[in-house]
N, C-alpha and C positions, 0 to 999 in steps of 0.2 A: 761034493763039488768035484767038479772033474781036473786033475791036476795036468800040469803042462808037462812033457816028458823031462825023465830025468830032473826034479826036481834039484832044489840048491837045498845043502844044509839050512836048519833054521840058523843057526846062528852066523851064515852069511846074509846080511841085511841086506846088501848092494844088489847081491847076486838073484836074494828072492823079488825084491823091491823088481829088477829088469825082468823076470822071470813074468811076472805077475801083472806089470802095468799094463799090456793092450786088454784084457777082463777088465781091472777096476775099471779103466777108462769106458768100455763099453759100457756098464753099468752105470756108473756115474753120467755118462751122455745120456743116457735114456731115464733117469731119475730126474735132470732139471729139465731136460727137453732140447739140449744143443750139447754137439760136438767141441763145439770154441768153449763155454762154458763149463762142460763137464770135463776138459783139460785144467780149468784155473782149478777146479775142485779135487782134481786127483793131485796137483802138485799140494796142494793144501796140507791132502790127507796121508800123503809119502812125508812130508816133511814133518808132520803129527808122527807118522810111524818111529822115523827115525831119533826123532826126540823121547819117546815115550819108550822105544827099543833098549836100550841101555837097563835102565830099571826094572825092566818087564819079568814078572814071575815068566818060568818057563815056561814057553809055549807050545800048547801040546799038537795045533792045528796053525800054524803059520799062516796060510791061505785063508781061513776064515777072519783070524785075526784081523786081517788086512781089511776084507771086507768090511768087518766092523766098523773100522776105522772111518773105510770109504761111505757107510752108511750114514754116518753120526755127522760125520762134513759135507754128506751132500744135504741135509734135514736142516743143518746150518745154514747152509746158503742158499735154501727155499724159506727159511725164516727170515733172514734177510732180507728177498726177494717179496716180502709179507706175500706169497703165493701157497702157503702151508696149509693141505686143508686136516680135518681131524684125523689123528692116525689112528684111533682105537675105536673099535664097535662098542657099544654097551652091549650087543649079545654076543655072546663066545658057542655058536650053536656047531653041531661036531656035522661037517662034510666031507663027501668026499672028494682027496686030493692026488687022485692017481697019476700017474705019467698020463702025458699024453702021446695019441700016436705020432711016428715022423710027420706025418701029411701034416698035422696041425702044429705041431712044434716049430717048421720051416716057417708057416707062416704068421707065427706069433713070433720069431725072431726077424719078420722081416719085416715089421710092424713102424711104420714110422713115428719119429721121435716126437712128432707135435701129437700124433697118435696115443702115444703112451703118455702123454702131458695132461690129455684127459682124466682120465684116471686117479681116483685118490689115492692121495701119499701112499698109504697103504697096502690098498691094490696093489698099484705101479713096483710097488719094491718084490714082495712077493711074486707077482708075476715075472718079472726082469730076472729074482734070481734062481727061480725053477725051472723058469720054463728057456727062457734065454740064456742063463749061463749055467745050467742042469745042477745046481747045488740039491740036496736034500732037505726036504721036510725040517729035519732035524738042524741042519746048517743053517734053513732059512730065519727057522725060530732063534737062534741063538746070533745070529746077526743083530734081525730086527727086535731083539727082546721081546719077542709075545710071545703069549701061549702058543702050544698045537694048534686047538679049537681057532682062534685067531687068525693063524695064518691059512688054515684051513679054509674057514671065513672068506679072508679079504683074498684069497687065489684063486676061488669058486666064481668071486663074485666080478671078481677084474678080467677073468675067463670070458662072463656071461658077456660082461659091457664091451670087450675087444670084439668079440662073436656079432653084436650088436654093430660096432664101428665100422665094422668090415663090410657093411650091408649097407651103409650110408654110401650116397654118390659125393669124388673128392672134387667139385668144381670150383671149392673158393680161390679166389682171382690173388697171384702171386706178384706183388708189387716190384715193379724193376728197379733198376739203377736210374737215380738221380740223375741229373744232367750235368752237376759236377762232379758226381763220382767215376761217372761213365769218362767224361773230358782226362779228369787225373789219372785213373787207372788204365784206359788205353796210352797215353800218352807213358805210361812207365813200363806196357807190355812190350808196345813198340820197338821201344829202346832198347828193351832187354833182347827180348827178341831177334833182335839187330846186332847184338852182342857189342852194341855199344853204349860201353860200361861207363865212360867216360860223361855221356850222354847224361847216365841217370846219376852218376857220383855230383852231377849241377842240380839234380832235382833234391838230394836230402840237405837235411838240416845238420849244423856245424855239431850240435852235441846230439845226433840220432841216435836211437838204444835199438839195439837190434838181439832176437831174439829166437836163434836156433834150436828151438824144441827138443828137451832129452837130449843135447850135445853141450852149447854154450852159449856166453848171453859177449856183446862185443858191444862197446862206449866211443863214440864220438866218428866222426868222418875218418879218422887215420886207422882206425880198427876193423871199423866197417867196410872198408874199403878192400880189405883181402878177403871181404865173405867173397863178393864179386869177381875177385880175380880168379877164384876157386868154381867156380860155374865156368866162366871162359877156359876152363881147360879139361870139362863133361857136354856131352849130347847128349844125355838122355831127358830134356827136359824140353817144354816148351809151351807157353803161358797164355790164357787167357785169360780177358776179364768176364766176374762171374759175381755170384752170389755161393754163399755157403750158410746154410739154417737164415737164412734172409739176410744176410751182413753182406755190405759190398768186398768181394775177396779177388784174388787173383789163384785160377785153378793151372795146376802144372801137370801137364801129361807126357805121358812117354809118347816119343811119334814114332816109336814100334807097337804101341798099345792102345793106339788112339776113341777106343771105346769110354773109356773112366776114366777121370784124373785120379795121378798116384796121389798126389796131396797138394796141400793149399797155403799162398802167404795172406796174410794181412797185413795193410797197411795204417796207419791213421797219421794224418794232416795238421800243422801247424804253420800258418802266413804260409800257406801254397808249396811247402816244403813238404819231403815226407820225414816225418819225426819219428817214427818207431816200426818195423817192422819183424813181424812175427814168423817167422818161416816153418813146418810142418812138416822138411823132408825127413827129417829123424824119429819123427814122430807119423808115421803111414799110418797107423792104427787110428791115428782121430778120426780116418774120413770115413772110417767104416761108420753106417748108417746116417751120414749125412745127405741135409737136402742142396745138393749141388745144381745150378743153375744156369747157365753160359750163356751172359748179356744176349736176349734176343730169342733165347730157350734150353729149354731143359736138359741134362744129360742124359 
């Protein structure tokens, strides 16, 4: 597996934990099939980490451990999801699992996440962490617990079916924003937008939870209140309403960058208030390989 420069001591947790989270997270996206999802699964599985850290016989691979971790909690929450299809072959037949070249590695990582949803369980892992996040053979196996032969198996075979996908025409029809999703979220871009804060501090609700990605979580109107005041004194932001992996979201761009949004909030609704929202600027890595959408068309 490819390590991030300058690695952290294992026995700094914090430090490997920051080091490490935009990979899990990438993996973990492309194992359920969403961005917004494979965030709930990686704090899951850092917070597994850190519990389980303490006790932990000494670790000889830090990084992989992690991934384990991240593996076992996303297998979870596609159990949960009852979308689990069978992880093991009854034949363990020996293939070949070579690198592949640049040309097809670029575009087996650019592979979209409803893309890799196809794909069984164990395909999809396999491929996500050879070919997508270049672990080894040997890493992959000791992640996912199977054989060589196995993974050997199910990376051939998820190769085959991606190489197949790829040849399919993608015309199915991407469902828009609701008419009150559209109504509330322009009406809070607006606002923002307008840089009046004052505006949207009438649109939440008296106990809103608010949730700044990988920084800090803030309770009630009086708290939340300085996330706001803390935007009116940066520019590098500016909001649209959108979709992200189908979910009605608000995308934030830089207007010196105005190609991609840097990243995205979500809101959700209680009696026409907004009750909780999710913000994603400390967290840019979620948006990597998401399907982002800007009410009326595509990014």
């Amino acid at each position: 597996m490819t390590s991030p420069p300058d690695p952290p001591a294992a026995t700094d947790i914090d430090a490997l934990l920051a080091a490490t989270r935009p990979r899990l997270h990438r993996y973990c996206a492309r194992m359920v099939g969403s961005v917004i999802d494979g965030e709930d699964v990686l704090q899951d599985a850092l917070i597994k980490a850190v519990e389980a850290f303490a006790s932990a016989v000494p670790i000889q691979n830090p990084q992989a451990w992690l991934f384990r971790i991240a593996h076992n909690t996303a297998l979870d929450f596609l159990r949960r999801r009852n979308r689990l299809e069978a992880l093991r072959s009854a034949e363990e037949v020996e293939m070949i699992a070579d690198r592949l070249d640049d040309v097809e590695s670029r575009q087996i990582a650019a592979t979209s996440l409803r893309t890799f949803m196809r794909l069984p369980v164990a395909q999809r892992s396999s491929v996500i962490l050879m070919d997508v996040l270049g672990c080894s053979l040997a890493e992959v196996c000791g992640i996912m617990d199977f054989s060589l032969p196995a993974v050997k198996a199910a990376l051939h075979r998820g190769r085959t079916q991606l190489r197949e996908f790829a040849r399919e025409p993608d015309d199915a029809p991407r469902p828009g924003l609701s008419d009150a999703d559209r109504l509330r979220l322009n009406a809070y871009v607006s606002h923002f937008n307008a840089r009046d804060f004052d505006a949207i501090r009438a649109m939440i609700a008296d106990d809103i939870r608010l949730e700044l990605v990988n920084r800090t979580r803030l309770n009630g109107k009086a708290e939340v209140s300085t996330y706001f005041g803390n935007y009116s004194k940066i520019d590098d932001w500016r909001l649209v309403a959108g979709q992200v992996d189908g979910r009605p979201a608000i995308l934030v761009f830089d207007p010196n960058e105005p190609d991609r949004p840097k990243y995205f909030m979500l809101l959700n609704w209680s009696a026409d208030k907004v009750a909780t929202i999710r913000d994603f600027r400390h967290a840019a890595y979620v948006i990597d390989g998401a399907e982002c959408v800007v009410d009326g068309g595509s990014v």
